[in-house]
C-alpha positions as CSV (number, residue, x, y, z in Angstrom):
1,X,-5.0,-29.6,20.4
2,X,-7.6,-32.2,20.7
3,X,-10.2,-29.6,20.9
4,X,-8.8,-27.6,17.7
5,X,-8.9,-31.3,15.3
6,X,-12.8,-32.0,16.8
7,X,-13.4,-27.9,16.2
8,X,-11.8,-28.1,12.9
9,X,-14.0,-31.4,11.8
10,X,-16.9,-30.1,12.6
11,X,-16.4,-26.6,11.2
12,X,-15.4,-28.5,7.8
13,X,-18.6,-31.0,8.1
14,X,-21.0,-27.8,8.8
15,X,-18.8,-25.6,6.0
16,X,-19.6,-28.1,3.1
17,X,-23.2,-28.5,4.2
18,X,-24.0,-25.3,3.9
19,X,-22.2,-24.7,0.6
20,X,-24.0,-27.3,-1.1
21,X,-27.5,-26.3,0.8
22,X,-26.7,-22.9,-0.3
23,X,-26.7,-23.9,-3.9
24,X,-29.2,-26.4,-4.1
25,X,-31.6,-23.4,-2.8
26,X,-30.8,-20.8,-5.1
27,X,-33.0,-23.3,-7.2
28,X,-30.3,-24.7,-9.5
29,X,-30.2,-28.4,-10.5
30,X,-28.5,-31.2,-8.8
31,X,-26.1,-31.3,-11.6
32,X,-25.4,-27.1,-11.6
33,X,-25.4,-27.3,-7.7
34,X,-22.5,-30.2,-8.2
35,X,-20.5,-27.6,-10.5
36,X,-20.5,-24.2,-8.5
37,X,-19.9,-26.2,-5.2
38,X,-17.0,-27.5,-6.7
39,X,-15.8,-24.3,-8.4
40,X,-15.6,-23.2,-4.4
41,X,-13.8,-25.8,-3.3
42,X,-10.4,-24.2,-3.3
43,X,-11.3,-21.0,-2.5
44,X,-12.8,-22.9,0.7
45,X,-9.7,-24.9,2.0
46,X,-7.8,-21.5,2.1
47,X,-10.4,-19.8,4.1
48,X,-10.2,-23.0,6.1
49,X,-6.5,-21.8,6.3
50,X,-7.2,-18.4,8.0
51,X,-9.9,-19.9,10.4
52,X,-7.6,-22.7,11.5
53,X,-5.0,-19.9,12.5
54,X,-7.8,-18.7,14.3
55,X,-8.6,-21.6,16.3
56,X,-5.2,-22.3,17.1
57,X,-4.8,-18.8,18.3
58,X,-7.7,-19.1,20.6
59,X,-6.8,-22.7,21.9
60,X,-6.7,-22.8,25.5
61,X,-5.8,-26.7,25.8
62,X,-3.0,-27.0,27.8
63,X,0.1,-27.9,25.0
64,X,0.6,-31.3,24.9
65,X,4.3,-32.5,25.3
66,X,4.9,-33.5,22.4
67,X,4.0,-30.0,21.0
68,X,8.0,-28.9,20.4
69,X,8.4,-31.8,18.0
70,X,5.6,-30.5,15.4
71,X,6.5,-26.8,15.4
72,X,8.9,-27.7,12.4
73,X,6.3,-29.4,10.3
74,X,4.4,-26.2,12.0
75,X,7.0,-23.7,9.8
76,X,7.0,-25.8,6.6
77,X,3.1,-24.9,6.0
78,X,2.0,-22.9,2.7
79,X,2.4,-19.3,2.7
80,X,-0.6,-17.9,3.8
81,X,-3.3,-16.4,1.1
82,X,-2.7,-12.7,2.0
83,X,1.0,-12.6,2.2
84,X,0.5,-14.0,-1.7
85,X,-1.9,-11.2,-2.1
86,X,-0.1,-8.9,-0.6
87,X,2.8,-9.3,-3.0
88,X,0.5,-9.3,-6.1
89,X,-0.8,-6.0,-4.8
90,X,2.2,-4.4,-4.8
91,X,3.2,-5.4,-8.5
92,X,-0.2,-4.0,-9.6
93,X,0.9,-0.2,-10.1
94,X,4.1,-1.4,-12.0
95,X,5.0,-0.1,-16.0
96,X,4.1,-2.7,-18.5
97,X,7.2,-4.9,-19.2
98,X,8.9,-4.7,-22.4
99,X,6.4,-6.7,-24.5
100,X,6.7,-10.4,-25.7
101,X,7.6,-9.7,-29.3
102,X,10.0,-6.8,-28.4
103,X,12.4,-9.0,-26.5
104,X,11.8,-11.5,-28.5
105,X,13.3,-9.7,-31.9
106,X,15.7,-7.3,-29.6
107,X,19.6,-8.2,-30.6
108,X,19.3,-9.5,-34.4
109,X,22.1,-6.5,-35.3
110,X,21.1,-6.2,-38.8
111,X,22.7,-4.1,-41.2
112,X,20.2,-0.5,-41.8
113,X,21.1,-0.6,-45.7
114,X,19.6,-4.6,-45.4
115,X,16.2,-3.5,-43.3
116,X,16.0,-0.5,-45.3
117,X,16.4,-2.7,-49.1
118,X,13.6,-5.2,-48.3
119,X,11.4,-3.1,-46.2
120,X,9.4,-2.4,-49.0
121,X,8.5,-5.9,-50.3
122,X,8.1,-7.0,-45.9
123,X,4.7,-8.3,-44.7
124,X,3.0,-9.4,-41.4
125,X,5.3,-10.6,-38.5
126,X,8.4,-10.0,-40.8
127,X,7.8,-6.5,-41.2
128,X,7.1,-6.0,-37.4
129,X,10.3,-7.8,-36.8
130,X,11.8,-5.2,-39.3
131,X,10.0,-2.0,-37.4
132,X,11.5,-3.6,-34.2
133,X,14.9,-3.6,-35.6
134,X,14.3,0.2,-36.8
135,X,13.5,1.9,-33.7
136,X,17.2,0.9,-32.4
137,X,18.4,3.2,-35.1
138,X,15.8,6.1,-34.6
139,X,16.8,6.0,-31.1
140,X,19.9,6.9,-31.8
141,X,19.2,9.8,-34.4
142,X,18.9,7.8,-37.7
143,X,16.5,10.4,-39.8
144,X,16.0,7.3,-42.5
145,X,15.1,4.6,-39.7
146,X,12.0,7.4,-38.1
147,X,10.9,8.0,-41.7
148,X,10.2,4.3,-42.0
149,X,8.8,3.7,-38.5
150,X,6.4,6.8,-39.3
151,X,5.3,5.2,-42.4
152,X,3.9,2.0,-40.5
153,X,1.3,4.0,-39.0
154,X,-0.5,3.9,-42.3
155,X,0.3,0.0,-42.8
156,X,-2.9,-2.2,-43.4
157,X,-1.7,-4.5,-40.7
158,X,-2.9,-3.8,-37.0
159,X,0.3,-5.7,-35.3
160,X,2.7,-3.7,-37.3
161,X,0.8,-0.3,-36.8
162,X,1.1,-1.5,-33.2
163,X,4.7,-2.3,-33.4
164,X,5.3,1.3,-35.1
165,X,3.4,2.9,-31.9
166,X,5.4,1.2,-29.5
167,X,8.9,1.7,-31.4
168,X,7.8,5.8,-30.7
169,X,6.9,5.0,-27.1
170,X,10.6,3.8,-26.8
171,X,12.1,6.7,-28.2
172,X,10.2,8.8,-25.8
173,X,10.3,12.3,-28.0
174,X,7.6,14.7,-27.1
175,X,8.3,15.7,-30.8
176,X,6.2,12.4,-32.2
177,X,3.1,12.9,-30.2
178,X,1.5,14.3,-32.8
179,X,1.4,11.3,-34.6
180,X,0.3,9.3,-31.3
181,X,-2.7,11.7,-31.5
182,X,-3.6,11.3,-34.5
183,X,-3.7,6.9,-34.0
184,X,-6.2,7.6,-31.7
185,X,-9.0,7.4,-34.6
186,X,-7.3,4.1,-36.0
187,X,-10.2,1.4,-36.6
188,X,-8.3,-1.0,-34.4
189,X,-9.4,-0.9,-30.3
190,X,-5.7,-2.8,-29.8
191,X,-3.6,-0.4,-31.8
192,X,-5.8,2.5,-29.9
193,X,-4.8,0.1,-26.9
194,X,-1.4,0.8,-27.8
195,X,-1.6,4.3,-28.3
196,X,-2.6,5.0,-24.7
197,X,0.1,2.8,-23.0
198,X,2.5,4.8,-25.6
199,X,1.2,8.1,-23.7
200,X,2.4,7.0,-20.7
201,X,6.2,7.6,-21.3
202,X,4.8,11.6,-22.8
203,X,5.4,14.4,-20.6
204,X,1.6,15.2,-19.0
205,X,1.3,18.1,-19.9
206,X,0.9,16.8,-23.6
207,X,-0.1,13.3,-23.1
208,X,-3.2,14.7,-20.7
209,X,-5.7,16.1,-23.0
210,X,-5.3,13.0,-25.4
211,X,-5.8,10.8,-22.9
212,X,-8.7,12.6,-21.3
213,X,-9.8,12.3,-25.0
214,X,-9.7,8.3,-25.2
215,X,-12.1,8.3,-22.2
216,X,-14.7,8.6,-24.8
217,X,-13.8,5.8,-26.5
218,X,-16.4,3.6,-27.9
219,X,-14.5,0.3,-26.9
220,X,-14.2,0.0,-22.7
221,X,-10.7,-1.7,-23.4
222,X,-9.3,1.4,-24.4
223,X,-10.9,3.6,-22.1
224,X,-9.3,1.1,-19.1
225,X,-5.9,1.7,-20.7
226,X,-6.5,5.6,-20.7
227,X,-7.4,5.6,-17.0
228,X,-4.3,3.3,-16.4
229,X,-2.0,5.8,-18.2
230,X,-3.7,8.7,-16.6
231,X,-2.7,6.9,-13.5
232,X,0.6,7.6,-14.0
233,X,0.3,11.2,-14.7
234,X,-0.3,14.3,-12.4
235,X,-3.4,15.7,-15.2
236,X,-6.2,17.5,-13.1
237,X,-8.2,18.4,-15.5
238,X,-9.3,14.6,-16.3
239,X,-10.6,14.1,-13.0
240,X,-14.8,15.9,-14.4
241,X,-14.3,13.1,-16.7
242,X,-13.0,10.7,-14.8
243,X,-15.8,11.0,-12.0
244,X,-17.7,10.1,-15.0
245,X,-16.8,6.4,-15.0
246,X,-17.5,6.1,-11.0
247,X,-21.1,5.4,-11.9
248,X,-20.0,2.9,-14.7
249,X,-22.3,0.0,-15.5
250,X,-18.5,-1.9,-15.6
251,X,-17.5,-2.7,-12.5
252,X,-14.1,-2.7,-14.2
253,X,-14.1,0.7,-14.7
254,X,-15.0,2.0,-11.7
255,X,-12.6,0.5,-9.9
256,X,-9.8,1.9,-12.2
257,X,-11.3,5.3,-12.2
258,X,-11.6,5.2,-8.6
259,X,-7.9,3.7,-8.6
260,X,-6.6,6.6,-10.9
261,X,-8.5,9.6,-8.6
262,X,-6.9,8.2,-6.0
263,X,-3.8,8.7,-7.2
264,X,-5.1,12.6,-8.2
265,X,-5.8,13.0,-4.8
266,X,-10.0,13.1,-5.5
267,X,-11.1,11.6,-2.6
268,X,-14.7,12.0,-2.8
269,X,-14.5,10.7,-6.2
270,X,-12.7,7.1,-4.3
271,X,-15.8,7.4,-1.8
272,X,-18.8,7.9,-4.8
273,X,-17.1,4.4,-6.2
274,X,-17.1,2.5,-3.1
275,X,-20.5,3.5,-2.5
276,X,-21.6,2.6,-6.1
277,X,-20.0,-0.8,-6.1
278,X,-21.5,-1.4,-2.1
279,X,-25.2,-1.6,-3.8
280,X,-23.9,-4.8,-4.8
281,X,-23.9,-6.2,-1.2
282,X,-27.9,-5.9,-0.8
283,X,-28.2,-8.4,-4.0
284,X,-29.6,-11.5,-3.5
285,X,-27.4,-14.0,-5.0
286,X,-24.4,-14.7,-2.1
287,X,-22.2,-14.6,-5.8
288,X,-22.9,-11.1,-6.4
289,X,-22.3,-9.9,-2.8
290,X,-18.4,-11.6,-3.0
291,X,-17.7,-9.8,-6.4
292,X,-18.6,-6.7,-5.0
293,X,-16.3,-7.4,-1.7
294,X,-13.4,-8.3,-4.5
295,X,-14.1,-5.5,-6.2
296,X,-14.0,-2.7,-3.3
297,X,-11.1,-5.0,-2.2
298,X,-9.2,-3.3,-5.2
299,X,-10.1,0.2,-4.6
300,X,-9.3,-0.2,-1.1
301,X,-9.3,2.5,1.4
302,X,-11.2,3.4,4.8
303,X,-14.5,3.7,2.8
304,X,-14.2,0.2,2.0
305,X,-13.0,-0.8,5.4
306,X,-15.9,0.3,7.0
307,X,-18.3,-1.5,4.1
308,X,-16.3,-4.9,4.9
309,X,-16.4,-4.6,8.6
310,X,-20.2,-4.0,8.4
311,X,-20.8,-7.3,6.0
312,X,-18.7,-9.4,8.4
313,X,-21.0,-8.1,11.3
314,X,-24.3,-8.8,9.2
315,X,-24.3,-10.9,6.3
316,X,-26.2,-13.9,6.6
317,X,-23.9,-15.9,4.5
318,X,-21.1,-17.9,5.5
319,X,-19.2,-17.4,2.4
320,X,-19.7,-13.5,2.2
321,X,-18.3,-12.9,5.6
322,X,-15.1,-15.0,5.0
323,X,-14.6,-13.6,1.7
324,X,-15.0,-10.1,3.7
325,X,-12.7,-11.3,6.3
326,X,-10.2,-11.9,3.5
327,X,-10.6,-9.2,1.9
328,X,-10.2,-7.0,5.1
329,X,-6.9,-9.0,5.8
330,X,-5.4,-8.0,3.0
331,X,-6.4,-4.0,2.7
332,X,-4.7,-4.0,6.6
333,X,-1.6,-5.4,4.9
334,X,-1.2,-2.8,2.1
């Protein structure tokens, strides 16, 4: 164990070093170089983490005897960084919640003859707390409570237009896509935001074409939430459209269209991502090449294996092979 704590010093010592060297040469000022070393700093000590699991897997000291009495404080360490990563992954692929200001209105048991009298005369947050209360009722058949939600749509308020789309997303009737389709043109990228996620709970078949539609949205927010949606839906004829966004000038993008052909079973669509986003690794700036490892991290996949394996093997940087090292860690968990 003595050989692990002088290891571990002197891996820290040369570790900090370097970072700061690192900085200071990319030709920033003492002051900058202060600031980005320090923005690593926890990112560092769990890397330390994974390298002093290393060390102590490759410590051939003989144990000393008082070994048995420090495996407790041994077991009581911090999770390690890719079992928490591990856990966010898999919460990634997950249906939106119900949203804040749903569950926050859900239960007031108003009378309809009381929502329906003051409707009218409702504005801002009251009136969405009004649309909330309406969709109970045209979930359960209540011609007079739709008619009202319907109207919304037309409201000059964004949050209650929203509110009126997501009331129809709860009621889940292939019936109102129509009107879904037709929000797609509203002036707000949010409420168009809201129409996509809506189009999730649509049968495919219907909810395909309009989604495949929003991909050529003007605003990238909304064309994120069309790929997510088309995620959860079995539509082939996206994908030419799709394949689109693998050459995206938004890394964003391309990993969720390479995330959403996955799930359509377009494999050489997943590989023409990776590949794109893997230019990143020949950029100069050590920064650059560790978004690009986070990013193919997301996509995941052999492809990106084999990237991640090579930059461990051949990156010059300290910091781009650990991040790699991280990274690879957590795709072998998935």
């Amino acid at each position: 164990m003595k050989t692990l704590g002088i290891a571990l010093g002197i891996f820290s010592t040369t570790l900090a070093a370097a970072a700061l060297f690192w900085v200071i040469d990319e030709g920033s000022s003492a002051s900058r170089a202060r600031a980005r070393l320090e923005g690593q700093l926890s990112e560092l000590s769990q890397k330390m983490d994974i390298l002093e699991r290393e060390l102590r897997s490759r410590e051939v000291d003989a144990p000393e005897p008082d070994l048995p009495r420090l495996q407790p404080v041994m077991a009581e360490q911090p999770r390690p960084i890719v079992e928490a990563a591990s856990e966010e992954r898999a919460g990634e692929e997950a249906e939106p919640e119900e949203s804040e200001r749903s569950s926050r209105r859900r239960g007031r048991g108003r009378d309809l003859d009381e929502i329906v009298g003051e409707f009218a005369s409702l504005e801002g947050e009251a009136k969405e707390d009004a649309v909330e209360e309406l969709s109970d009722f045209a979930r359960r058949g209540n011609e007079e409570a739709l008619n009202l939600i319907l109207q919304s749509l037309n409201d000059v308020n964004d949050q209650v237009r929203e509110e009126a789309i997501e009331a129809i997303s709860e009621m889940r009737n292939p019936e109102l896509i129509g009107y879904l389709d037709q929000m797609t043109t509203d002036g707000s990228p949010r409420v168009r935001e809201e129409v996509a996620q809506a189009l999730r709970r649509m049968p495919d078949d219907q909810a395909g074409p309009i989604l495949t539609r929003m991909l050529s949205d003007q605003n990238q927010g909304v064309v994120r939430e069309a790929l997510q949606a088309l995620r959860s839906t079995e539509y082939w004829n996206a994908v030419p459209k799709i394949l689109e966004y693998t050459r995206s000038n938004d890394p964003d993008l391309i990993v969720e269209s390479a995330r959403t052909l996955r799930r359509l079973g377009e494999s050489e669509g997943v590989r023409s991502a990776v590949d794109h986003l893997a230019q990143g690794f020949t950029h100069p700036d050590p920064l650059e090449r560790v978004n690009s490892i986070r990013n193919i991290r997301r996509i995941g996949g052999d492809h990106a294996i084999a990237y991640l394996e090579s930059i461990i093997e051949n990156d010059d940087n300290l910091i781009v092979r650990l991040e790699a090292q991280e990274a690879l860690e957590r795709m072998r968990r998935w």
